[in-house]
N, C-alpha and C positions, 0 to 999 in steps of 0.2 A: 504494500500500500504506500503510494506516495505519500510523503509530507508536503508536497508543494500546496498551497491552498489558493496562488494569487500569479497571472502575468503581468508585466509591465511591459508595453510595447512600445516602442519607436516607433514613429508615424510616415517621417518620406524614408523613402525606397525600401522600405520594408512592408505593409500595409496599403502606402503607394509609393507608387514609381515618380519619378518627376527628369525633366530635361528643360533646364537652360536657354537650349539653344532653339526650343519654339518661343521663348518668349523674343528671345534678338530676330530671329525669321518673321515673325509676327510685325516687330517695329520695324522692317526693311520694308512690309509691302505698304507701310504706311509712309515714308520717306526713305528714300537710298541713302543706305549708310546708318538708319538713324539705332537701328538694333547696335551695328560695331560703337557706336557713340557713347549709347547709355549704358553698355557692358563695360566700357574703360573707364568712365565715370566712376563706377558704381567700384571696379576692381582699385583705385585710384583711391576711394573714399570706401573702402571699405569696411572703418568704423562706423558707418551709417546704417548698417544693416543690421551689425552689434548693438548699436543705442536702438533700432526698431524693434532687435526680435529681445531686449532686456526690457522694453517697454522706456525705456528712457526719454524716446521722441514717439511722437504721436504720429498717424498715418497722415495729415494734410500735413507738418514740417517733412519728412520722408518725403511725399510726392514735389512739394515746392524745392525742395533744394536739386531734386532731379531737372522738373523743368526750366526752374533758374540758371540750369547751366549746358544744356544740351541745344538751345535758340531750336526750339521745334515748336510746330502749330499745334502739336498732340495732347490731348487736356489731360488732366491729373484723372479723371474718370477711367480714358483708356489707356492711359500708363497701369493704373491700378487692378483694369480686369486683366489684361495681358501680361503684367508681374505676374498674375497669378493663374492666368490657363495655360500650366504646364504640367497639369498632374492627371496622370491615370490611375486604376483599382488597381491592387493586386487582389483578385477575383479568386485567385486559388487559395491564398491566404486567409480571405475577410470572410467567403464562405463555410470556413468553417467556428468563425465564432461563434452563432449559438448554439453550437454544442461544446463546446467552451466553457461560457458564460453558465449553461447545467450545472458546470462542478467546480467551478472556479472563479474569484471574479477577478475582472479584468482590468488596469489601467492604461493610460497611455502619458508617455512625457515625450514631448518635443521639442527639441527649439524651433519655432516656429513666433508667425510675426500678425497682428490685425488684419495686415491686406491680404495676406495669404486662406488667414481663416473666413473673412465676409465674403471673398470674391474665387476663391479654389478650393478648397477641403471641406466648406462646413456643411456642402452641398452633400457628401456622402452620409447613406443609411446605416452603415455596419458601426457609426459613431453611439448609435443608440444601445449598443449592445456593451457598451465603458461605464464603468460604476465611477469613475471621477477622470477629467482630462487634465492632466499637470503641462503649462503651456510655460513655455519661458517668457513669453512677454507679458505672462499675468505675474507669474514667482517674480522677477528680475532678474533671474541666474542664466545663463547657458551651459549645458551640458560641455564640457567639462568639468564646469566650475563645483567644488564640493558642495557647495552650497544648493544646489538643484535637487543634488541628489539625498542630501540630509534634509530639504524639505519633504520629497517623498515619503520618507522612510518616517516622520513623524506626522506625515497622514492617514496613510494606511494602518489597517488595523493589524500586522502580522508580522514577525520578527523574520528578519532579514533570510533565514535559514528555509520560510514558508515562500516565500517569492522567488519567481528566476525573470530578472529582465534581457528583453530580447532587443540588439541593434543593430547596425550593418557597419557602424562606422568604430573602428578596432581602437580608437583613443577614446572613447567613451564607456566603450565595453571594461576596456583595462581600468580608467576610473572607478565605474562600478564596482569591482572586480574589486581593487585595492582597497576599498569599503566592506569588504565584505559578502557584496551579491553574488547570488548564483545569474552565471550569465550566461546566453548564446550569444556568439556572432553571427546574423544574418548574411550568408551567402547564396541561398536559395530556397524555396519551399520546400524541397523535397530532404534537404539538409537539416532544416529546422523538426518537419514531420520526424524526423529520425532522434533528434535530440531531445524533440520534448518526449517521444516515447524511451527513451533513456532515462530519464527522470521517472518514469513510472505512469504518465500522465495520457488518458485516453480522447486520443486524436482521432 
């Protein structure tokens, strides 16, 4: 019989997938060039993405400093849907939470940011199947930071030994990990299906 009682999920490219590089294709059919613009911007300033997804700056200073400096006709509207249609389900993953959620309950921690949650993820149903959503830009932390992950762990109801948090990204995991979680690293569904039936847990 497993002890596990609890998952903690990772939300992009584990749950969903996401790519980048539709949101720059997206701003090229809107002006030439203007996708390579706001990428080098944004790579350029990329404590802005840090103050967004800490909650630090709020979504209208986010969009204003983008179109402050890119000279585009593009309004902060469709800056904001296009930051954020870049994500797909992972359908082989998500359909198996409610049988999950039968014997387990489940979290999710992200770094993740306001414009991405109103205008690209918040739109998926498998969110209804989460007994609480740990977002970084509601905590203030980002996954690495220890502080993310000790606010977790004094919300949940279950000592560190009853939970295994699952990621794809191997500095986050190894954080975990050095705290004491039991962890996967997300490499694929059929890899994860195997490790959580290692744990004892019916998948």
């Amino acid at each position: 019989m497993s002890k596990i009682k609890a998952l903690v999920f990772d939300l992009g490219n584990v749950l969903i997938f996401f790519d980048w590089n539709i949101a720059r294709d997206n701003l090229n059919k809107i002006e030439t060039g203007l996708g390579e613009k706001v990428t080098k911007f944004l790579k350029e300033k990329s404590n802005l993405i840090y103050l967004l997804e800490t909650g630090r700056i709020d979504e209208e200073t986010f969009l204003s400093e983008i179109k402050n400096n890119i000279n585009s006709r593009v309004s902060k509207e469709e800056l904001a849907k296009i930051f954020s249609d870049i994500f797909w389900e992972n359908e082989k993953l998500t359909k198996i939470l409610p049988k999950l959620q039968k014997n387990y309950k489940l979290y999710l921690l992200s770094n993740t940011n306001i414009i991405h949650r109103k205008f690209g993820w918040d739109k998926y149903d498998f969110l209804k199947y989460f007994d609480a959503l740990f977002l970084s830009y509601e905590i203030g932390f980002v996954k690495p930071e220890k502080e993310i992950f000790e606010f977790v762990e004094k919300k949940i109801p279950f000592s560190k030994e009853e939970f295994i948090y699952i990621d794809d990204v191997e500095d986050f995991v190894n954080k975990a990990n050095s705290l004491g979680w039991n962890v996967i690293r997300f490499t694929s569904n059929e890899e994860l299906f195997t490790q959580l039936k290692n744990y004892e847990l019916e998948v």
